[in-house]
MISEZA-426916 format. One record per residue (C-alpha): residue in one letter; x, y, z. Coordinates in steps of 0.1 Angstrom, whole numbers, m for minus. Layout:
REM residues N
> A,X,Y,Z
...
END
This chain:
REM residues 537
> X,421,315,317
> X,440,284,300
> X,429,276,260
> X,417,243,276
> X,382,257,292
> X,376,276,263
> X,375,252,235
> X,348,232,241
> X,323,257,248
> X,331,269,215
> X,326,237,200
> X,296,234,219
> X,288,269,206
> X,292,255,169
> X,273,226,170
> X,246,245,184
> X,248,268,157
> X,249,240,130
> X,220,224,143
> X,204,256,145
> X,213,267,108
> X,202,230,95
> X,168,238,116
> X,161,269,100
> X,175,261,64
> X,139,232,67
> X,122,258,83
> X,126,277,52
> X,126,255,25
> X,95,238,42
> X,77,270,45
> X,87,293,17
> X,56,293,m8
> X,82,293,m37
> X,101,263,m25
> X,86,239,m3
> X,64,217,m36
> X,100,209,m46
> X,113,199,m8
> X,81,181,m3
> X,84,165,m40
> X,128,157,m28
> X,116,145,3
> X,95,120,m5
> X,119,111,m33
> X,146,101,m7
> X,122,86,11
> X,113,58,m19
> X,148,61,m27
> X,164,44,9
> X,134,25,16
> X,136,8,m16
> X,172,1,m5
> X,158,m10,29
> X,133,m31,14
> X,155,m50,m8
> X,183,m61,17
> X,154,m68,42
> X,134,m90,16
> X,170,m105,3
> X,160,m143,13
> X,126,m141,1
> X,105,m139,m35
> X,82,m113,m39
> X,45,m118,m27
> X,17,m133,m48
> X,m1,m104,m46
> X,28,m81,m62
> X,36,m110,m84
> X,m4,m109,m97
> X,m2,m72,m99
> X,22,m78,m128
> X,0,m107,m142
> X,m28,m88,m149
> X,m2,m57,m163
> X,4,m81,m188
> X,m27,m73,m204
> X,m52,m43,m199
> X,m88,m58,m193
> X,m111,m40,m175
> X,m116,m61,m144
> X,m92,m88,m133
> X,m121,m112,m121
> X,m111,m104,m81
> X,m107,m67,m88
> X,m109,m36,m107
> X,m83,m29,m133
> X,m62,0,m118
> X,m38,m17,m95
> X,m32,m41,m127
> X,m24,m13,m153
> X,m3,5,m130
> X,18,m22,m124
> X,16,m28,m165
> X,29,10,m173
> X,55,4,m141
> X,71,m25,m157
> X,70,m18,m191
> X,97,8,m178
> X,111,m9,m154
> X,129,m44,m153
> X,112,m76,m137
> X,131,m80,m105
> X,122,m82,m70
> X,139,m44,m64
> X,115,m31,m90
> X,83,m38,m73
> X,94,m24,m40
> X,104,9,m62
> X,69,8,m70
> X,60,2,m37
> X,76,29,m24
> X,68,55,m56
> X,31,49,m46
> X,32,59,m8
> X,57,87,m19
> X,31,95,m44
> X,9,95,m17
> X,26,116,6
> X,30,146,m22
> X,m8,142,m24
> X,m15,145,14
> X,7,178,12
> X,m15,193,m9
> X,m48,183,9
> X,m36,194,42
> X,m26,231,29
> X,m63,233,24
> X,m68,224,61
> X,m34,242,79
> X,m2,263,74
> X,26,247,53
> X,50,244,88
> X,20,220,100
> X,14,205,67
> X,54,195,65
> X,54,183,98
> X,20,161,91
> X,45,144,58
> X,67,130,80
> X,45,118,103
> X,33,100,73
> X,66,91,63
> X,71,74,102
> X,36,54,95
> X,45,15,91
> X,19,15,63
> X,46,39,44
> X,78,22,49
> X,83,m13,58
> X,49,m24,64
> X,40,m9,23
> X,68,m35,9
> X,38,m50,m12
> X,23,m39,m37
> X,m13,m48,m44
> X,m48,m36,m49
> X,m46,m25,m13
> X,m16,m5,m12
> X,m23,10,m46
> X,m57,30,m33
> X,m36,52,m19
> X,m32,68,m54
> X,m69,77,m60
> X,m82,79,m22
> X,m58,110,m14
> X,m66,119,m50
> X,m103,119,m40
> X,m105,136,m7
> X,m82,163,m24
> X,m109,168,m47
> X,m136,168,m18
> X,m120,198,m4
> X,m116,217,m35
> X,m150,212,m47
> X,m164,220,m9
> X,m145,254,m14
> X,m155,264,m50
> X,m182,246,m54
> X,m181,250,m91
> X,m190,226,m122
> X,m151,225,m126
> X,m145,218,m89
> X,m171,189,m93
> X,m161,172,m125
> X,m123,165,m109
> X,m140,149,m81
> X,m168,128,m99
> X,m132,113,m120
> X,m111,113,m84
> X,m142,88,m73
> X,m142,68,m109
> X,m104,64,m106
> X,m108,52,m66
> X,m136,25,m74
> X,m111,11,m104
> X,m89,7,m77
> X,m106,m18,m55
> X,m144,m19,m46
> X,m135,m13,m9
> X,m135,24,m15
> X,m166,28,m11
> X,m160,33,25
> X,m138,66,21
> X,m166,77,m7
> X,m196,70,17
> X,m173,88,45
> X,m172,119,20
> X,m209,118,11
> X,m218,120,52
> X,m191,146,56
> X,m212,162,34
> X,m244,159,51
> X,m230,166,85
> X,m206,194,79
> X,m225,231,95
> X,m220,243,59
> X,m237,213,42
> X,m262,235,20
> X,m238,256,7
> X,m224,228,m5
> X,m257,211,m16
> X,m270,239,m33
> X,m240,243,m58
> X,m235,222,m88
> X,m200,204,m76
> X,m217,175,m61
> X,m243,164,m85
> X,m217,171,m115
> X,m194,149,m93
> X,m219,120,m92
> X,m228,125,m128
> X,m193,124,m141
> X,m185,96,m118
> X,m213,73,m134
> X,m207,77,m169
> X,m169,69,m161
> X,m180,38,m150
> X,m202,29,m178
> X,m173,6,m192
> X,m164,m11,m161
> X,m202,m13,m154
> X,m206,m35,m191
> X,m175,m53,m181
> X,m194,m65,m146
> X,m226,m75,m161
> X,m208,m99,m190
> X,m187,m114,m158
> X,m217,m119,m143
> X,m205,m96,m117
> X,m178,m121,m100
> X,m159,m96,m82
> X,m190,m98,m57
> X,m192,m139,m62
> X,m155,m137,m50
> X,m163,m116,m20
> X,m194,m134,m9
> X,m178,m172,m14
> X,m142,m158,6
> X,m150,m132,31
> X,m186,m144,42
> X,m179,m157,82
> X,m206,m183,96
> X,m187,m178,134
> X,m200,m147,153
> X,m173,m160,178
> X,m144,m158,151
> X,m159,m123,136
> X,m156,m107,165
> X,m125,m119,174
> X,m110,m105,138
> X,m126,m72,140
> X,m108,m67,177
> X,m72,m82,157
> X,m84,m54,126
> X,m86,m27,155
> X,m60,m38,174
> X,m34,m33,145
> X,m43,m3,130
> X,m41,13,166
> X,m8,m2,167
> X,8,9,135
> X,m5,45,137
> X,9,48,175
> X,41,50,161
> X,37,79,143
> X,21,95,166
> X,42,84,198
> X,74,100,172
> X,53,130,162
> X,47,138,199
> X,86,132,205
> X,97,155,178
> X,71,182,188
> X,85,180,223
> X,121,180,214
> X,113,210,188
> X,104,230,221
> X,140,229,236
> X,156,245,260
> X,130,221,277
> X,116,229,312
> X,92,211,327
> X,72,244,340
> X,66,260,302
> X,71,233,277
> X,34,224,275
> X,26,265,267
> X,52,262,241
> X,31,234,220
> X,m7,239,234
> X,m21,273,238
> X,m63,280,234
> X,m72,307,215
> X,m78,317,173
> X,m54,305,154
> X,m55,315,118
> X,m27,281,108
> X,m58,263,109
> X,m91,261,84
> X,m117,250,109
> X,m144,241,81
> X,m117,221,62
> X,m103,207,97
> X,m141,197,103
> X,m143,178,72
> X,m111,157,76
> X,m117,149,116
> X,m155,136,97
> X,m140,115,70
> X,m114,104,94
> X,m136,93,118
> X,m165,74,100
> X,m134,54,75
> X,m119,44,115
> X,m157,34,130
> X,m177,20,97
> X,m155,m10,85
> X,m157,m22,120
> X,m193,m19,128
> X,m200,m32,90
> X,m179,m64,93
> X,m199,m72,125
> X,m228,m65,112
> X,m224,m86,84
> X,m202,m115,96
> X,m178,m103,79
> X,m140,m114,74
> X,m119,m82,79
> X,m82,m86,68
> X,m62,m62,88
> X,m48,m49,52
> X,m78,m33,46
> X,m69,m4,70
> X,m39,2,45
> X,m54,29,29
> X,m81,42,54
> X,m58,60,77
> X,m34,81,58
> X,m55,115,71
> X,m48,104,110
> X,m19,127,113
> X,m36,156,90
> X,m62,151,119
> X,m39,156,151
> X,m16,185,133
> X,m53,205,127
> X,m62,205,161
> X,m58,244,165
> X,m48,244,201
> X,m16,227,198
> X,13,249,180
> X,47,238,160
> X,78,254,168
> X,101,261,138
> X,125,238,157
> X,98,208,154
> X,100,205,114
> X,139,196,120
> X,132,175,146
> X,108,151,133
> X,131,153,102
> X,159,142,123
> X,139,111,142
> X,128,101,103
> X,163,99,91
> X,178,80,124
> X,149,56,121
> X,153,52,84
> X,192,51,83
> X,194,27,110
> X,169,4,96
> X,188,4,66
> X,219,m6,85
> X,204,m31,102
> X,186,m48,71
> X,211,m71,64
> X,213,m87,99
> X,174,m91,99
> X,171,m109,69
> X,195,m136,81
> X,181,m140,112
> X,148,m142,96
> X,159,m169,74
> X,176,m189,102
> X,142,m190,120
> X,119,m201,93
> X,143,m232,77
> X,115,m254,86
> X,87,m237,73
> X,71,m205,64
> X,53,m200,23
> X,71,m171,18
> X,106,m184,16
> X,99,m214,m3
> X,121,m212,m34
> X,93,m204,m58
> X,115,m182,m83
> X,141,m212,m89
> X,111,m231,m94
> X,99,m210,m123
> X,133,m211,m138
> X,138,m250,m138
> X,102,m249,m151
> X,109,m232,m180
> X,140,m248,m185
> X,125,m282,m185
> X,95,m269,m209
> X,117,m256,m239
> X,138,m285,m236
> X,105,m309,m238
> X,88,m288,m265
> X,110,m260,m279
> X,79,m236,m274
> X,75,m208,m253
> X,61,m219,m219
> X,24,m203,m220
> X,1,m213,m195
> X,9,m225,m155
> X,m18,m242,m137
> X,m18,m239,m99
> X,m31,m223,m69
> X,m29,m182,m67
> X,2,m187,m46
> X,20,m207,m67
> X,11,m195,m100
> X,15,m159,m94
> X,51,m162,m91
> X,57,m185,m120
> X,44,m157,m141
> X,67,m131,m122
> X,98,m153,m122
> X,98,m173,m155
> X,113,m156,m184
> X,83,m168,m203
> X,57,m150,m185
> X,31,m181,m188
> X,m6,m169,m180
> X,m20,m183,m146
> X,m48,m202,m141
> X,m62,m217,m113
> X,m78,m252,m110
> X,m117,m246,m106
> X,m117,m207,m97
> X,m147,m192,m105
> X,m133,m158,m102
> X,m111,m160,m129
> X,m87,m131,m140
> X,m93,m135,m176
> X,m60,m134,m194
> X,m61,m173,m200
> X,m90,m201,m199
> X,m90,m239,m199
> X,m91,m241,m236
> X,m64,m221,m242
> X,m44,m239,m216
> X,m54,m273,m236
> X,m47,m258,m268
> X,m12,m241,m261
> X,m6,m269,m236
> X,5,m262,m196
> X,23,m272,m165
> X,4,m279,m135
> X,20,m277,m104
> X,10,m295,m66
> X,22,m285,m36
> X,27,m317,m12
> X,34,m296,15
> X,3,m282,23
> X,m26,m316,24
> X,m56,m292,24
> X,m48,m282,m10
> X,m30,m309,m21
> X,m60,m333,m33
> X,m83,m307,m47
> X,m50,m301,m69
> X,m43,m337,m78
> X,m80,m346,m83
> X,m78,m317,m110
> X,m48,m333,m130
> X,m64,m363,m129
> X,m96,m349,m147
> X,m78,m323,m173
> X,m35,m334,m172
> X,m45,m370,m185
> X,m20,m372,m214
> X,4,m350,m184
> X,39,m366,m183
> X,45,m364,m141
> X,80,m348,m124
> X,87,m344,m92
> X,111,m314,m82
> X,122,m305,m50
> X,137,m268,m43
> X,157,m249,m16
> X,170,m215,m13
> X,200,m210,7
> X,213,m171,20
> X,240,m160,37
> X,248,m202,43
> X,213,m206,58
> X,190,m229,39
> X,155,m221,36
> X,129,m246,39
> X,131,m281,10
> X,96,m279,m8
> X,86,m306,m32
> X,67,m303,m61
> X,46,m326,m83
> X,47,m314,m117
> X,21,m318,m147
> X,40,m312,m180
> X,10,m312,m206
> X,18,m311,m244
> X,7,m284,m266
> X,m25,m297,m285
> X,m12,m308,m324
END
């Protein structure tokens, strides 16, 4: 037999074999009770790490958003409440840039340390529920969920509940299983920290308190002290944001009623079915991938036995039905409440609110006992995470460009807001030799002048009654301010210049027009009319 036939079946022998080795070197790692915290913990570490690198070539031609850019704004100073919101979101962002510098890449690292947060988090509630091959496999799923990658480029009060939430249904589980005074003190803090977060919780802690209720081993539960301490705890944590409330008057709520209240039936229900419609969307990719991987994992594959390699009925001890039984409840009333609630209530629902509602879906599908996980599966879902992510990160580039090239005309988002702040600050230290301190202009606008200005001037918009309180109108007359107009948008426009009119008297007027160009594509030409108002003497 010639050399020639022989070779490449030996190749193909070692390849085999590599992949094989690779398989069972995750296997391990992933499994091993003395090793897998710190894969888990590396893992999700090279997941912020490239999709921080992802996010920053895809977002090249843009500025950050006004929500990330008000994050930081309210970092600037730890208040209690931030008028719209709770204060977590805002002092997280405070500690994260008081390390880190103010640039866009920085705020998509903390975009991408919160979901990776996250995912560490979801680890440790599912090995409460399964076996730690299942609970690797349900990471990555995770990791393949838009809401964790590319679709998590922002950070704001929405993406950052997926600190506390997982937090809090961690501490759910653990007080359902020890039911101790211990058990219930982490979870009364675990709900304190979630509702300083963002009010919407509420959803995932009513989904935990009918969990409760409904779960066949409710009294057990009842009858211990974990619950009641947890409620306890969780009120006198509050008592400080609950003082801070009543001396706002409680405007978080005012903000809510006067933004999200709907007087169409027709264009409520047409906003629920677009809130449904995504979420189902964005979690079918993990799952359609999950499914792949689990399939693939199963190889050799033949038709006739591959669906007794992954489904078999019967015990199976990987799985800790009670726990299971809670997560499929919470699961299930955080997926069918909102929904029902906003129509109930004529209620706008923002599809963002799913953000952090759905991070136990894949938890859910890996618990159902009848379906099994070959060895082989963990390197295969690893394997369709790291082709996805490494060819999204080659392909970055090409997007952005593209992206810009279509939007020239219009589009919010690539307006040149950041070389605004800069000639802005420019022109006020040449006018007045001062430190710029206060910018007047609508959320959008003003946001990212804070972000982008080295100054940092406090925002403040014209006639919000919901306002953030790190500046006021007097101290925007005292220190002096630059209002700012955008003539591109006539809805907003004479609200804006009625307000100038009334409180910029003494203003001296500029007009400024920017444009960002990338890759020799111009973005779209905005034009601003500009309010310089002198500090008071």
């Amino acid at each position: 037999m010639s050399t020639a036939s022989i070779l490449p079946a030996a190749r193909r022998t070692t390849r085999r074999l590599t992949i094989r080795r690779i398989a069972a070197w995750i296997a391990s790692r992933a499994i091993d009770p003395r090793t897998s915290l710190w894969f888990v913990i590396g893992f999700a570490l090279v997941h912020a790490f490239l999709w921080t690198l992802i996010l920053v070539k895809l977002k090249a031609a843009q500025d950050v958003h006004m929500d990330v850019a008000e994050a930081y704004a309210w970092g600037q100073r730890f208040l209690l409440g931030y008028g719209k919101h709770p204060p977590l979101s805002g002092w997280i962002a405070g500690v994260w840039f008081r390390i880190f510098p103010v640039t866009n890449w920085s705020t998509y690292a903390l975009a991408m340390a919160t979901v990776s947060f996250a995912l560490v988090v979801c680890w440790l509630i599912a090995l409460r529920v399964v076996d730690r091959r299942r609970a690797f496999f349900m990471v990555v799923m995770l990791a393949l969920y838009p809401i964790f990658n590319f679709k998590g480029f922002k950070y704001n009060a929405d993406l950052a509940q997926l600190v506390p939430l997982p937090l809090l249904v961690l501490a759910y589980l653990n007080a359902f299983e020890k039911r101790s005074f211990k058990s219930g003190l982490w979870l009364g803090f675990a709900g304190m920290l979630a509702l300083m977060t963002k009010y919407w919780v509420v959803t995932m802690i009513g989904a935990i308190g009918l969990a409760a209720l409904i779960h066949p081993q409710r009294m057990q539960f009842l009858r211990s002290q974990a619950p009641w301490v947890a409620i306890g705890t969780m009120i006198v944590a509050m008592i400080p944001h609950l003082v801070w409330l009543e001396e706002v008057n409680f405007v978080p709520f005012t903000y809510a009623g006067d933004v999200y209240a709907l007087s169409s039936r027709e264009l409520n229900v047409q906003l629920v079915i677009g809130y449904i419609l995504h979420n189902l969307g964005l979690l079918a990719i993990p799952i359609v991938l999950g499914l792949i991987a689990l399939l693939l994992g199963s190889m050799p594959w033949r038709p006739s036995d591959v669906l007794a390699r992954i489904w078999s009925r019967g015990p199976n001890p990987a799985v800790n039905l009670p726990q299971a039984l809670n997560v499929w409840i919470i699961q299930a009333i955080v997926a069918i409440g909102p929904p029902l609630g906003a129509l109930a209530f004529t209620v706008y629902i923002k599809t963002d609110w799913g953000i952090p509602l759905f991070f136990l879906v894949p938890l859910a599908l890996v618990a159902i006992p009848s379906l099994r996980f070959p060895r082989m599966a963990l390197f295969s879902i690893t394997a369709v995470w790291l082709v996805a992510t490494i060819a999204t990160l080659i392909a970055a580039p090409s997007i952005a460009t593209q992206e810009i090239a279509s939007n020239r005309i219009g589009g919010s988002t690539y307006a040149a807001r950041s070389e605004l702040a800069r000639e802005l600050t420019q022109t006020w230290q040449d006018r007045f030799h001062s430190r710029w301190a206060v910018v007047v202009a609508r959320s959008d606008i003003g946001e990212p002048m804070t972000f982008y200005s080295p100054d940092h001037p406090a925002s403040l918009v014209p006639g919000e009654a919901w306002t953030s309180g790190l500046t006021s109108l007097d101290e925007a007359k005292r220190l002096g301010f630059i209002g700012v107009c955008d003539t591109t948008d006539p809805v907003f426009l004479q609200p804006c210049e009625a307000w100038m009119a009334e409180h910029a008297k003494n203003a001296e007027p500029v007009v400024m027009t920017t444009m960002r160009f990338f890759n020799g594509h111009p973005g779209p030409s905005t034009v601003w009319k500009v309010y310089l108002v002198p500090p008071a003497k």
